[in-house]
C-alpha positions in Angstrom: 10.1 9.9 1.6 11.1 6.3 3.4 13.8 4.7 1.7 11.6 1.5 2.6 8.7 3.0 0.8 8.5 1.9 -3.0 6.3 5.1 -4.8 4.6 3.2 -7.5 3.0 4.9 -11.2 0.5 3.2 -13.2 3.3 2.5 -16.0 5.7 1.1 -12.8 2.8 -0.9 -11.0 2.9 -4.2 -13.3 6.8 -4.3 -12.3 6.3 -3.1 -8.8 3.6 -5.0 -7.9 2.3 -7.8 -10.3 5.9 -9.2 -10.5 7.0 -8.4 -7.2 8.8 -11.6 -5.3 7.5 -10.5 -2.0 4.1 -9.8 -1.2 3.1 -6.1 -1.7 1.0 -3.8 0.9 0.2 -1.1 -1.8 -1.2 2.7 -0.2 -3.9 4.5 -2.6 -3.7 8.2 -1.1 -3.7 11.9 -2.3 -1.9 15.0 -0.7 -5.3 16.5 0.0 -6.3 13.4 2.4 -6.1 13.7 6.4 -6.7 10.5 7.2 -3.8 9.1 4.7 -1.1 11.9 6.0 -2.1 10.1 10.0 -1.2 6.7 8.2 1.9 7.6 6.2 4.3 7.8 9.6 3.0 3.8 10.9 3.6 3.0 7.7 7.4 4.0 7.5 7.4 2.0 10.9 6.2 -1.3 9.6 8.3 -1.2 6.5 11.0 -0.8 8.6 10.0 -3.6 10.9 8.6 -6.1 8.4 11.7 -5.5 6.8 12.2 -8.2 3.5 9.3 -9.9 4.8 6.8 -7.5 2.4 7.4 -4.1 0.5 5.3 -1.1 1.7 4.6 0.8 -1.7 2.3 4.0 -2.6 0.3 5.1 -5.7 -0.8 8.9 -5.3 -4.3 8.5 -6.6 -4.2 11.7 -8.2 -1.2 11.4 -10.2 -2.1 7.8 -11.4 -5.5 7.0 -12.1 -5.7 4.0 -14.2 -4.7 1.8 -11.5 -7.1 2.8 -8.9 -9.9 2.4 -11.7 -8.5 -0.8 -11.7 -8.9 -2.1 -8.2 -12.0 0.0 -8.0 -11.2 2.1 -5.5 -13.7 4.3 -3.9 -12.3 6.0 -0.7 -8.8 7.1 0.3 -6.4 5.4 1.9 -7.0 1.9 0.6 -4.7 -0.4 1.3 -4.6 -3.6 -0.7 -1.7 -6.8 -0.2 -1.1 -8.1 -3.3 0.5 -12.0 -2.8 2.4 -13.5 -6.1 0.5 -10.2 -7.8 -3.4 -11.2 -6.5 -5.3 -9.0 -4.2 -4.8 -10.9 -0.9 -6.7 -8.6 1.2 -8.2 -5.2 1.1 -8.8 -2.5 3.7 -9.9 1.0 3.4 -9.3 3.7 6.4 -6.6 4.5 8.0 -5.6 2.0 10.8 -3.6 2.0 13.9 -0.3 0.1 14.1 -1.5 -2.8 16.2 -4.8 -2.8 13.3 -2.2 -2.8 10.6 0.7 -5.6 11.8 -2.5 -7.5 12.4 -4.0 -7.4 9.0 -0.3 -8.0 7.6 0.4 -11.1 9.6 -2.9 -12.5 9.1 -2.4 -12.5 5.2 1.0 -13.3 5.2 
């Protein structure tokens, strides 16, 4: 666990998320997925580069449910920016570092 990483629930997301002052790069993944365990180290980097600029959060897909039912999400990892607590942008697959800062700064 990255102490830059916030680990959202479904009862945390609304505060987490939705009412977050900074925009929000939310990670829907499960233990059980490979591609989301390759992702989980670039994203300890970019929270620590990115800094204030944007929380980096998590929701374990099999631990919460109602929130991925939600956002409709289909494959593992997603990961959705929420801006003033609206999607923003949406990607699903894991993504190299360069793919990632890119998809950040050209939401942000």
């Amino acid at each position: 666990m990255s102490e830059g990483i916030k680990y959202v629930t479904d009862s945390s997301f609304e505060e987490d998320v939705t009412n977050s002052t900074k925009p929000v790069l939310l990670d829907f993944w499960a233990e059980w997925c490979g591609p989301c365990k390759m992702i989980a180290p670039i994203l300890e980097e970019v929270a620590k580069d990115y800094g204030d600029k944007i929380q980096i959060a998590k929701i374990n897909v099999d631990e919460n449910q109602a929130v991925p039912l939600k956002f409709g999400i289909r494959g593992i990892p997603t990961l959705i920016l929420f801006k003033n607590g609206e999607v923003a942008a949406q990607k699903v697959g894991a993504l190299a570092k360069s793919q990632l800062t890119a998809f950040i700064d050209s939401h942000l």
